[in-house]
C-alpha positions as CSV (number, residue, x, y, z in Angstrom):
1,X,11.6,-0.8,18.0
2,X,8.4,-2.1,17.7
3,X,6.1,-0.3,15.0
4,X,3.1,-0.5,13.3
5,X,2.6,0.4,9.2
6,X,-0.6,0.7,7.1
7,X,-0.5,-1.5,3.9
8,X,-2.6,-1.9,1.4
9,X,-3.3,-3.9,-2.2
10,X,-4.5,-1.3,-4.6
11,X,-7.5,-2.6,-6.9
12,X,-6.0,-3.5,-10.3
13,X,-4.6,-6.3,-8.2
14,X,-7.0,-7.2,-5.7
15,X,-8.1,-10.3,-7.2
16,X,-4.4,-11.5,-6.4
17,X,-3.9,-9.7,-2.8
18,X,-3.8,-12.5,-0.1
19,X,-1.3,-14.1,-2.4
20,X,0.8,-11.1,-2.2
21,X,0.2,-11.0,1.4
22,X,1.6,-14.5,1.9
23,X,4.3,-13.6,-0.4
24,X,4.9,-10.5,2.1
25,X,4.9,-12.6,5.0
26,X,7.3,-15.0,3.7
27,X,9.7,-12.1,2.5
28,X,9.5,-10.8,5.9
29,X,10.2,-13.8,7.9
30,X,7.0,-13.1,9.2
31,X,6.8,-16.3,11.6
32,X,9.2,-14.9,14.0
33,X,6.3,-14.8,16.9
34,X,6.9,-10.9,17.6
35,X,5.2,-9.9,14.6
36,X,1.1,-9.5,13.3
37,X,-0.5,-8.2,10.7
38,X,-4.8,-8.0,10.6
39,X,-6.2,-7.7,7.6
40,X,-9.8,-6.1,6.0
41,X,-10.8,-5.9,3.1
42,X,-12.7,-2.5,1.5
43,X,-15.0,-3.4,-1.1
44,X,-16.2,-0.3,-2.5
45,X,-13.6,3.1,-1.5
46,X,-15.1,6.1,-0.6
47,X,-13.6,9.1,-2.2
48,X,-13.2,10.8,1.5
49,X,-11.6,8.2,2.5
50,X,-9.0,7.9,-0.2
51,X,-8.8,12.0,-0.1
52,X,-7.8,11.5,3.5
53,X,-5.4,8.9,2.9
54,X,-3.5,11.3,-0.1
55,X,-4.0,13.8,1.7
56,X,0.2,15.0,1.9
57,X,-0.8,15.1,-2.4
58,X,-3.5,17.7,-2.6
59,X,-2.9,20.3,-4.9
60,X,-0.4,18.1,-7.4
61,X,-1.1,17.5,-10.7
62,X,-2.0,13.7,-10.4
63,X,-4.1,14.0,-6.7
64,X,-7.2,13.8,-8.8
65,X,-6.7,11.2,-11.4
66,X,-5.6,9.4,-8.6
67,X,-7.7,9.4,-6.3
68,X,-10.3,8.9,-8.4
69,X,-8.9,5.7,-9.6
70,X,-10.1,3.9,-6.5
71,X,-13.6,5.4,-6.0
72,X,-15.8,2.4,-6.0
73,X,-13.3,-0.4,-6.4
74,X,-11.9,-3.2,-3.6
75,X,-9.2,-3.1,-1.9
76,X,-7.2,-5.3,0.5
77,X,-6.0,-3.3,3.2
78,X,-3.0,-4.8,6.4
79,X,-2.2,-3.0,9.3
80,X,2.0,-5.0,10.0
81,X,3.3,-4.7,13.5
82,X,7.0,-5.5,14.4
83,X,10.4,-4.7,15.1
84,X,11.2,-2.2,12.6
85,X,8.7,-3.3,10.4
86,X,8.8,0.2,8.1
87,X,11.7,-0.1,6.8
88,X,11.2,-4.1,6.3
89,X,8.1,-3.1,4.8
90,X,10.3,-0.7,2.4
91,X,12.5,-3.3,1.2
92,X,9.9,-5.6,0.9
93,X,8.1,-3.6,-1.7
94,X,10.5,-1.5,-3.3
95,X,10.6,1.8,-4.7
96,X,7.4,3.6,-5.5
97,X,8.6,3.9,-9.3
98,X,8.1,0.0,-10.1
99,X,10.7,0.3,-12.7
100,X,13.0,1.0,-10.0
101,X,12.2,-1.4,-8.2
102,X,14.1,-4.6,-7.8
103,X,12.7,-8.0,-9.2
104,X,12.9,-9.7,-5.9
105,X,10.6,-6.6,-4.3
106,X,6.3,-6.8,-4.7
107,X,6.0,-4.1,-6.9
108,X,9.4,-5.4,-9.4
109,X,7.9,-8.7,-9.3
110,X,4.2,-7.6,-10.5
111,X,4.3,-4.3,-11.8
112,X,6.2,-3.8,-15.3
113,X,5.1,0.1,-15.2
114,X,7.1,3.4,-14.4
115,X,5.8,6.5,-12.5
116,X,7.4,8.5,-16.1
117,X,4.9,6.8,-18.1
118,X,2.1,7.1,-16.1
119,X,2.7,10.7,-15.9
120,X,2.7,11.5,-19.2
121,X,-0.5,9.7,-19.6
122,X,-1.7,11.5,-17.0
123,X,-2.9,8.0,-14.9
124,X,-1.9,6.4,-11.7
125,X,1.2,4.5,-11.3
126,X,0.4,0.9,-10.9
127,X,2.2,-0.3,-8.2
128,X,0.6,-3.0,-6.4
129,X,0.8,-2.4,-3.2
130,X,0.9,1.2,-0.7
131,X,2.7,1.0,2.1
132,X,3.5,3.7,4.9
133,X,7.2,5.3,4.0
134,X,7.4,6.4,7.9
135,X,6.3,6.2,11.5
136,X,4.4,9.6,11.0
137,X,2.5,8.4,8.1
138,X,2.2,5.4,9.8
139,X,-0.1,6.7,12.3
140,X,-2.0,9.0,10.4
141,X,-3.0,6.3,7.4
142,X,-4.0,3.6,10.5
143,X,-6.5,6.4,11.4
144,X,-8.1,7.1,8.3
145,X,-8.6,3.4,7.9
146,X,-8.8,2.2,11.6
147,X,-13.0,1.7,11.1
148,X,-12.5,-1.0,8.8
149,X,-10.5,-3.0,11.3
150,X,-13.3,-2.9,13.9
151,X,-16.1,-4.2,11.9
């Protein structure tokens, strides 16, 4: 089936994000010809539109701390379409907990943090990378950032 999925670089590693990107593509066998991805790039986040993104986290105990952590910060953000191209996206990355995560996935290869530690010190996870865990959130995340594709 073919899908679509919001991704995007988070800013503590912007300054590396179309190399991730490439790396994506490459771990996705993304010359296959029934694939695309388009690509903006945010350089300055506005709280509502990070608040709308998180939205599903309002009213947990990191929604603040995190959200604030982008306010006023780049970003690199990827809209992927192709056959099944969530769950590639999935395996790609890795778990959101980047100690989890495999060292052949984004965030095993370029995060060394854990979602443990950054909750006890009451900061975001650095991750690398978000990318959309369904076809639901899929849709929802495209919308919040669909006006940075059409500038």
């Amino acid at each position: 089936m073919i899908e679509q999925s919001l991704v995007f670089i988070k800013p503590d590693h912007f300054n590396i994000a179309y190399f991730i990107l490439s790396e994506l593509d490459e771990f996705l066998e993304f010359n296959d010809g029934d694939s695309r991805k388009i690509t903006a790039i945010v350089n300055s986040v506005k709280i509502e539109d990070i608040q709308s993104h998180y939205l599903y986290h309002k009213g947990k105990s990191f929604f603040d701390y995190m959200t604030q952590s982008y306010i006023n910060r780049p970003i690199v953000l990827a809209i992927y379409e192709g056959e099944n191209i969530i769950q590639r996206l999935v395996d790609a990355t890795g778990p959101t907990d980047p100690s989890k995560a495999s060292k052949n996935t984004i965030r095993g290869k370029y995060s060394s943090d854990s979602l443990e530690l950054a909750i006890s010190q009451q900061r975001p996870v650095i991750n690398v990378i978000h990318r959309s865990e369904s076809f639901q959130e899929a849709l929802r995340e495209i919308k919040v950032w669909q006006k940075y594709f059409n500038q």
